[in-house]
C-alpha positions in Angstrom: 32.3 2.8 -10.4 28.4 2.9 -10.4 26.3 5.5 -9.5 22.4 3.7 -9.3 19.5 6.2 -8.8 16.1 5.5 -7.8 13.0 7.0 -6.5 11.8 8.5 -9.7 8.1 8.0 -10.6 4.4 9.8 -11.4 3.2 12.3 -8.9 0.3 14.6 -8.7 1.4 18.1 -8.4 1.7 19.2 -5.2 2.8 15.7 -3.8 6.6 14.7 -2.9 9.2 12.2 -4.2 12.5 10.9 -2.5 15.0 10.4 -4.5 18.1 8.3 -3.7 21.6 7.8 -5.4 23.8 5.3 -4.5 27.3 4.9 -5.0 29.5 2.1 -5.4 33.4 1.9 -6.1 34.2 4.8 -4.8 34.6 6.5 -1.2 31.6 9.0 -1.7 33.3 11.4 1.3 35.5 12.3 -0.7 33.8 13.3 -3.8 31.1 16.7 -4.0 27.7 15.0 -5.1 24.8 17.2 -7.1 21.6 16.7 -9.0 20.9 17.5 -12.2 17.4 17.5 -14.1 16.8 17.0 -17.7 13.2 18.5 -19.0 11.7 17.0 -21.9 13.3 19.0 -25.4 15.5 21.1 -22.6 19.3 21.2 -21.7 20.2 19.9 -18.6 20.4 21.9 -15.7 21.8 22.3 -12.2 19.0 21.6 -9.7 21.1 21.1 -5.9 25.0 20.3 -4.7 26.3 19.4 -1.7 30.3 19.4 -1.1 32.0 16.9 1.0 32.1 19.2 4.0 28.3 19.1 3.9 27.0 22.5 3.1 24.1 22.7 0.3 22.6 25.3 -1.7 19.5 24.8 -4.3 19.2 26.5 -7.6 16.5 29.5 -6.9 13.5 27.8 -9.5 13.3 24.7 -6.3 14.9 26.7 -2.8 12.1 26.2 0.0 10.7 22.8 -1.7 14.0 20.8 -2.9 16.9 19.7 -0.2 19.6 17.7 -1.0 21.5 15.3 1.9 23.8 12.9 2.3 24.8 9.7 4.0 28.6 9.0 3.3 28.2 5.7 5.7 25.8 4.3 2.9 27.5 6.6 -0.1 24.4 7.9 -1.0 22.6 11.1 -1.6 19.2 12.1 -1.3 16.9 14.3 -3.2 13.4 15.4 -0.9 11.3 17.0 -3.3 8.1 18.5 -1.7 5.5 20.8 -3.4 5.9 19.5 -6.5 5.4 21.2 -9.9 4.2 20.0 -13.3 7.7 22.2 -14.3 9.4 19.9 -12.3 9.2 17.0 -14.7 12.6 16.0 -15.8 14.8 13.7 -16.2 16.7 13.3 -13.0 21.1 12.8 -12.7 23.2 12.2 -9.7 26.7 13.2 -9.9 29.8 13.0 -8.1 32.9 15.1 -8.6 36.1 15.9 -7.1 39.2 17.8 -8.2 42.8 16.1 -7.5 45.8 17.5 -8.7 44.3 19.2 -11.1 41.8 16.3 -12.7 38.3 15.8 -12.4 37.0 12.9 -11.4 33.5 12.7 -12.4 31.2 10.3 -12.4 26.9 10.2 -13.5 23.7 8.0 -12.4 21.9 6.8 -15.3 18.6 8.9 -14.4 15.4 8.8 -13.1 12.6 9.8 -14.8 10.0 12.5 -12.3 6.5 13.2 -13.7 4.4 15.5 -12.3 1.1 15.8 -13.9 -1.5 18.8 -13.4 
């Protein structure tokens, strides 16, 4: 299973990213995907999920700028990230999980670094 993620870069704030998470080895319908974030010297934390039924929610610091798809066709989630903070720089995961019989399956993208200067 691999879990590649791409669309990380340098942005001025106030600009957007896209960024994309593709799964391979797995069928991604089945599994609950999210993104994490990483800031430099910071724990990681939970930035949006969506479950394999297909409804999302976005951790409050992002609602209203962050929004999270997918496309199980191409196993693949999405990350739109508009209004863009210099707070926003981080470290970004993709992860998939599912729960079956009791076990997690989880699985993480290697990360995509987002820096969003001043």
């Amino acid at each position: 299973v691999q879990l590649q993620a791409s669309g990380g870069g340098l942005v001025q704030a106030g600009g957007s990213l896209r960024l994309s998470c593709a799964a391979s080895g797995i069928i991604s319908s089945l599994y609950d995907m999210a993104w994490y974030r990483q800031p430099p010297k910071k724990q990681r934390e939970w930035v949006a999920g969506i479950i394999s039924g297909g409804r999302e929610n976005t951790a409050i610091s992002v609602k209203g700028r962050f929004t999270i798809s997918r496309d199980n066709a191409k196993n693949t989630v999405y990350l739109q990230m508009n209004s863009l903070k210099p707070d926003d720089t981080a470290t970004y995961y993709c992860n998939f999980r599912r729960v079956v019989l009791g076990r997690t399956q989880e699985f993480w993208g290697q990360g995509t670094l987002v820096t969003v200067s001043s």
